[in-house]
C-alpha positions in Angstrom: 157.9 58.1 212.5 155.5 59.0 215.2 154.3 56.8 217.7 151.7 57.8 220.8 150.6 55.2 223.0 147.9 55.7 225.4 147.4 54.0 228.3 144.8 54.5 231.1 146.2 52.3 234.0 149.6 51.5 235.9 148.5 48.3 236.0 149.1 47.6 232.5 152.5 49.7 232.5 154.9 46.5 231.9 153.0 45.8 228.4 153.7 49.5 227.7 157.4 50.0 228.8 157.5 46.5 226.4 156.0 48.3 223.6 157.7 51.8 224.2 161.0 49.8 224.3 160.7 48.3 220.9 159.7 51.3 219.3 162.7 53.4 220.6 165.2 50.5 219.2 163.5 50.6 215.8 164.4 54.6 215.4 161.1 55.7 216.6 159.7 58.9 218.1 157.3 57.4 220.8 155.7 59.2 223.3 153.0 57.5 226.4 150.1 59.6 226.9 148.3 58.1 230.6 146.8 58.4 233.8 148.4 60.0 237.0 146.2 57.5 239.1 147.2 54.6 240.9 144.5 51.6 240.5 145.3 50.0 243.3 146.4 52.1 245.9 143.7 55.1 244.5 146.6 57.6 245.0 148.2 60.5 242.5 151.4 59.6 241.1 153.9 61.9 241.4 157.2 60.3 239.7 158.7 61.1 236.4 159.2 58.5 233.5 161.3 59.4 230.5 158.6 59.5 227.5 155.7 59.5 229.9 153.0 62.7 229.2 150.6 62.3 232.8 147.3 63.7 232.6 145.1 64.3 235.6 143.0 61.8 236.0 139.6 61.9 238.6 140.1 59.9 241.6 137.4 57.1 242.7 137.4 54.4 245.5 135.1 51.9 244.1 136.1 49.8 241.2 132.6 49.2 240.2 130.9 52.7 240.9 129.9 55.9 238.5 133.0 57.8 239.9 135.3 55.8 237.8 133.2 55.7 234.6 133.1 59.2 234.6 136.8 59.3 235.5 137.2 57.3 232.3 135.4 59.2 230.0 137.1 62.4 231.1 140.4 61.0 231.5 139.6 59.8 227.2 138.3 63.3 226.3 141.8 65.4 227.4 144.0 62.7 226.1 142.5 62.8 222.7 142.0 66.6 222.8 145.7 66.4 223.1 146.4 64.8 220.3 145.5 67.8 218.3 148.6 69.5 219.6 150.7 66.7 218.4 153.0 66.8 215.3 151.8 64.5 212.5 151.2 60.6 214.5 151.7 57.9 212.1 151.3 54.8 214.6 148.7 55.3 217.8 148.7 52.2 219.9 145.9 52.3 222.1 145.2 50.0 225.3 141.8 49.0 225.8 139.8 49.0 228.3 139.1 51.4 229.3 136.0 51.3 226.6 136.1 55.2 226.5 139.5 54.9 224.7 138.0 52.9 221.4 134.8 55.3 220.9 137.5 58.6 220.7 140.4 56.9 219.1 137.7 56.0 216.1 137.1 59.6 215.6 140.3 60.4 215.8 140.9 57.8 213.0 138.2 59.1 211.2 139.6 62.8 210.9 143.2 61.8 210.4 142.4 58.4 208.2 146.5 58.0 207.4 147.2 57.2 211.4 148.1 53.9 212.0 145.6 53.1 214.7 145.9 49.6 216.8 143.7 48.7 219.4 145.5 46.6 222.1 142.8 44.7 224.1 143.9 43.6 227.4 141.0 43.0 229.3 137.7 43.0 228.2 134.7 44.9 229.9 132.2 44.1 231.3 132.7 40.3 230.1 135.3 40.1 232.8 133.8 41.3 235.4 132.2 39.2 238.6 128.5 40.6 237.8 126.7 38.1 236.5 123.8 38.7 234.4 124.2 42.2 234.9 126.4 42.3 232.1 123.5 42.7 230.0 121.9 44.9 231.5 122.2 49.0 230.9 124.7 50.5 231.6 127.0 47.7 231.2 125.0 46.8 227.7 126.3 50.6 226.6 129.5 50.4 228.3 130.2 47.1 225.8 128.8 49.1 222.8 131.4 52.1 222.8 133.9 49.3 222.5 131.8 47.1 220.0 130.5 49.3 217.6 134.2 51.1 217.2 136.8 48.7 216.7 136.4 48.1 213.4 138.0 51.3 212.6 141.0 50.4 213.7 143.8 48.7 210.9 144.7 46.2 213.4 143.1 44.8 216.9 146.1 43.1 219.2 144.6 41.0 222.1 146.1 39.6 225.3 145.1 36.2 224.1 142.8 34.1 222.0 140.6 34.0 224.5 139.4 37.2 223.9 139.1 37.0 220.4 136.9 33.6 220.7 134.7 36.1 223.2 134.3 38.7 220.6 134.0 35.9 217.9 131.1 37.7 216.4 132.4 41.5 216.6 136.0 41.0 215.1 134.6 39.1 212.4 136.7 39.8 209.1 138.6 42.7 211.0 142.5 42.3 211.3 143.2 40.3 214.2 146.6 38.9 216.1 147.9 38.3 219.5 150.3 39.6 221.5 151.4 38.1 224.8 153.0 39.5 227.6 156.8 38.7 227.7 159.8 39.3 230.1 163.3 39.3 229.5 165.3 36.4 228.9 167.0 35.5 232.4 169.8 32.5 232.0 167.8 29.5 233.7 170.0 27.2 236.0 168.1 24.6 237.8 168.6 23.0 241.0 165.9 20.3 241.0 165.1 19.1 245.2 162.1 16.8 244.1 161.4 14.6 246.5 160.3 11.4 245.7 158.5 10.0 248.9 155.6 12.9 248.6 154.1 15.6 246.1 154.5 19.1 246.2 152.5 21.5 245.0 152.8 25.5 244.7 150.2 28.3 244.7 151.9 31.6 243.4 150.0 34.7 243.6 147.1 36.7 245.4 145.0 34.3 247.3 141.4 36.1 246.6 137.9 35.7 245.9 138.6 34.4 242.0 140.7 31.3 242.7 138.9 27.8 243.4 139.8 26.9 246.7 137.5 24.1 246.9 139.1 22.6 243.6 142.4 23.0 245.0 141.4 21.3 247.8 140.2 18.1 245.6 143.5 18.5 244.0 145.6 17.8 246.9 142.9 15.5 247.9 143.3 13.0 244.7 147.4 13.5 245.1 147.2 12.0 248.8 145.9 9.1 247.2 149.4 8.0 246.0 151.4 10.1 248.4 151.3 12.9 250.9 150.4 16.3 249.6 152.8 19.9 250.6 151.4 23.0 249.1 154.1 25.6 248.9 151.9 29.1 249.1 154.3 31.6 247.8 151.8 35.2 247.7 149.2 36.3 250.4 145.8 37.4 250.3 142.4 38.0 252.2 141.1 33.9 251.8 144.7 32.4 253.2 143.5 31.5 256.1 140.6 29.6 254.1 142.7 28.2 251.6 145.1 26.7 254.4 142.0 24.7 256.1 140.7 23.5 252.8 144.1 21.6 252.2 144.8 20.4 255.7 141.4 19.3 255.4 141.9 16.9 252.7 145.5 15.7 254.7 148.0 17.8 252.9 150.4 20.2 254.8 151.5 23.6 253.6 154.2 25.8 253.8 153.8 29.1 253.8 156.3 31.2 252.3 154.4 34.7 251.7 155.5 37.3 249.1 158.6 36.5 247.9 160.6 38.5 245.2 163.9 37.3 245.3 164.5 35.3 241.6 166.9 33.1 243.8 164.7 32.1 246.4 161.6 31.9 244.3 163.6 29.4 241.8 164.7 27.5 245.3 161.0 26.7 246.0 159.9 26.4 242.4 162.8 23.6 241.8 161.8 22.0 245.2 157.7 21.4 243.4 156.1 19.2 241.1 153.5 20.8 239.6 152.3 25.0 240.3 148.5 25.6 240.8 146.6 27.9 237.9 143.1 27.4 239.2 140.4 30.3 239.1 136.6 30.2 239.5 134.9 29.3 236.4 133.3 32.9 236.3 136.6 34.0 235.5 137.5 35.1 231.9 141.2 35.4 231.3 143.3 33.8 229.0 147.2 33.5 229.9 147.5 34.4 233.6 150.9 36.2 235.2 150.9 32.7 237.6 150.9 30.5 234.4 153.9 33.4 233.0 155.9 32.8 236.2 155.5 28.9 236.5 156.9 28.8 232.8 159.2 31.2 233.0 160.6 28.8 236.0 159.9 25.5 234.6 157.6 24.7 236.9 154.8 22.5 235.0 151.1 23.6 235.6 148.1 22.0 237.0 145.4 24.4 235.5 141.4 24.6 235.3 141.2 27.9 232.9 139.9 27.6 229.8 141.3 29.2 227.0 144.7 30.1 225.8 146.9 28.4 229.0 144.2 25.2 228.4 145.1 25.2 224.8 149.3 24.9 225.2 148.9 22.4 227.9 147.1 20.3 225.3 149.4 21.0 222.5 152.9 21.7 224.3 152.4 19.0 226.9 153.4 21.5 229.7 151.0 20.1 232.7 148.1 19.3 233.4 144.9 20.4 232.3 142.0 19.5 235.3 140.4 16.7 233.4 143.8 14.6 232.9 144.4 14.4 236.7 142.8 11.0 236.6 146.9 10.6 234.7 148.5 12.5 237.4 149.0 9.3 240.1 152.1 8.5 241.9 154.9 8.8 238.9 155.9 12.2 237.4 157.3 13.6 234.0 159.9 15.3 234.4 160.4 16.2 230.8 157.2 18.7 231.5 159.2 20.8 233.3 161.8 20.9 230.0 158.4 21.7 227.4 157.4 24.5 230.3 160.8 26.2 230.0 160.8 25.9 226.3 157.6 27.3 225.3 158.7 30.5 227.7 162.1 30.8 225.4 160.4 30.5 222.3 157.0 32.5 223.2 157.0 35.0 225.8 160.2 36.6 225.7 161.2 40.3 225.1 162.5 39.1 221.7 159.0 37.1 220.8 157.1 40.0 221.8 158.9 42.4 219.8 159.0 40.3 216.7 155.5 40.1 216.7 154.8 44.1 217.2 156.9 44.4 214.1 155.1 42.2 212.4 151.7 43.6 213.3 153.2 47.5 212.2 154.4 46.3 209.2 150.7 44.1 208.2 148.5 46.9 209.8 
């Protein structure tokens, strides 16, 4: 069989190695059909990836600006042009956004109706995105409707997590629907536990920017130094540290700050040495299971979280933290059995051999 993913950002490249991956091991002709732009850095890429089919992509500086759109829409129109020139495809996976992607893949669907076609949705524009009412305003209201209005031509839509499908609640109604977390290998977990018992630790993992809660955080440690004192490990950097390190000492905690750290070893060390890791983010913010919350678990490390949605919903179910409204249960004792239900629901949920289960599964429905 013949499988053609297409993927418009190296951002999203770990969900398509997973996906490549699983169709190689099944017998699988696959091929990756994506952009030769870096998101981040806004740079050409230049390196070679076995499977990988780079098409030139226009560059654009602003993440919000008509550059990129029309980078988009170009970027869609050669890729499934392509496609023509493609022996016979019988599966093409297709990440989404961007929004472009969905409106071509439909009539590619459309003139070849025996292809496969599953749309993989993995963020979701413009409901995503810090603009407020804007949303519903043009072009943003047409930018949603290339997506909207096409997805149901698809035999099966995969999203990041429920989240996304309660958003689209109305759109995906009676279409075929599952999810598909991200996942990571399964590492052998040996920990070292250095709790300490006369104080609280806390750890923030990640980029410290404009869509996490500082002020929450802040009450956080605040209701914490109620029982005992308060360290927040910082284990990332970011543009607001500086802010996010006055709003805790502030309330009276201290913090350590540890920076970027990317050694497993040394990340474990500070992970085993902390109570509870931080998923807070701006109630703006629409995501469902966040690479923090991935980490954390993968780790052990029980969550205190604020984000509604898919991370909100296992806390509740799997007993894995803290959800914000139960801190008024978080005082001086701890559980340590959350850490054991954290670990667990990584092993049995968001492992390489969960995540490729569940792509077999959706093949095999679609």
């Amino acid at each position: 069989m013949n499988v053609v993913i297409i993927n418009a950002f190296d951002t999203y490249e770990h969900r398509v190695k997973l996906l490549y991956d699983v169709f190689k091991e099944n017998g699988f002709s696959v091929k990756v059909l994506t952009s030769n732009f870096r998101h981040f850095e806004k740079i050409k890429r230049t390196e070679k990836i076995e499977g990988f089919h780079f098409f030139d992509a226009e560059p654009y500086k602003k993440n919000l600006s008509y550059q990129r759109l029309h980078s988009h829409y170009k970027l869609s129109k050669n890729i499934f042009k392509s496609l023509e020139n493609e022996p016979e495809i019988d599966i093409l996976w297709v990440l989404v956004p961007p929004n472009s992607f969905v409106k071509d893949a439909a009539s590619y669907k459309k003139a070849h109706p025996k292809v496969k076609l599953i749309f993989d949705l993995i963020d979701l524009w413009p409901e995503t995105m810090p603009i407020g009412f804007m949303k519903k305003l043009f072009p943003f209201s047409v930018w949603k409707n290339l997506r909207n209005k096409n997805l149901k031509y698809a035999d099966t839509i995969v999203t990041e997590c429920n989240l996304y499908q309660e958003t689209l609640k109305d759109v995906l109604h009676n279409l075929k629907v599952e999810t598909l977390y991200l996942a990571r290998p399964l590492v052998p977990y040996e920990p070292h536990l250095s709790l300490p018992q006369d104080k609280v630790n806390l750890c923030y993992l990640g980029s410290i920017n404009n869509i996490i809660d500082i002020d929450v955080i802040a009450n956080i440690v605040s209701e914490f130094t109620k029982f005992k004192p308060v360290t927040l490990h910082i284990v990332g950097d970011g543009e607001k540290k500086d802010q996010l390190i006055n709003a805790v000492e502030g309330k009276g905690g201290s913090v350590v700050f540890h920076g970027k750290v990317y050694d497993k070893i040394e990340k474990q060390k500070i992970f085993d040495s902390c109570h509870y890791g931080l998923n807070i983010m701006k109630s703006t913010v629409c995501v469902g299971l966040t690479m923090k919350s991935m980490d954390y678990l993968e780790y052990g490390l029980p969550m205190i979280n604020n984000i509604k949605g898919d991370t909100w919903d296992i806390i509740e179910r799997k007993q894995i933290g803290l959800n914000i409204n139960s801190l008024s249960c978080a005082t001086g004792t701890y559980n340590v059995a959350l850490r054991t239900n954290a670990r667990c629901f990584f092993e049995n949920n968001l492992t390489k051999e969960s995540f490729d289960k569940k792509v077999e599964d959706v093949i095999a429905r679609s």
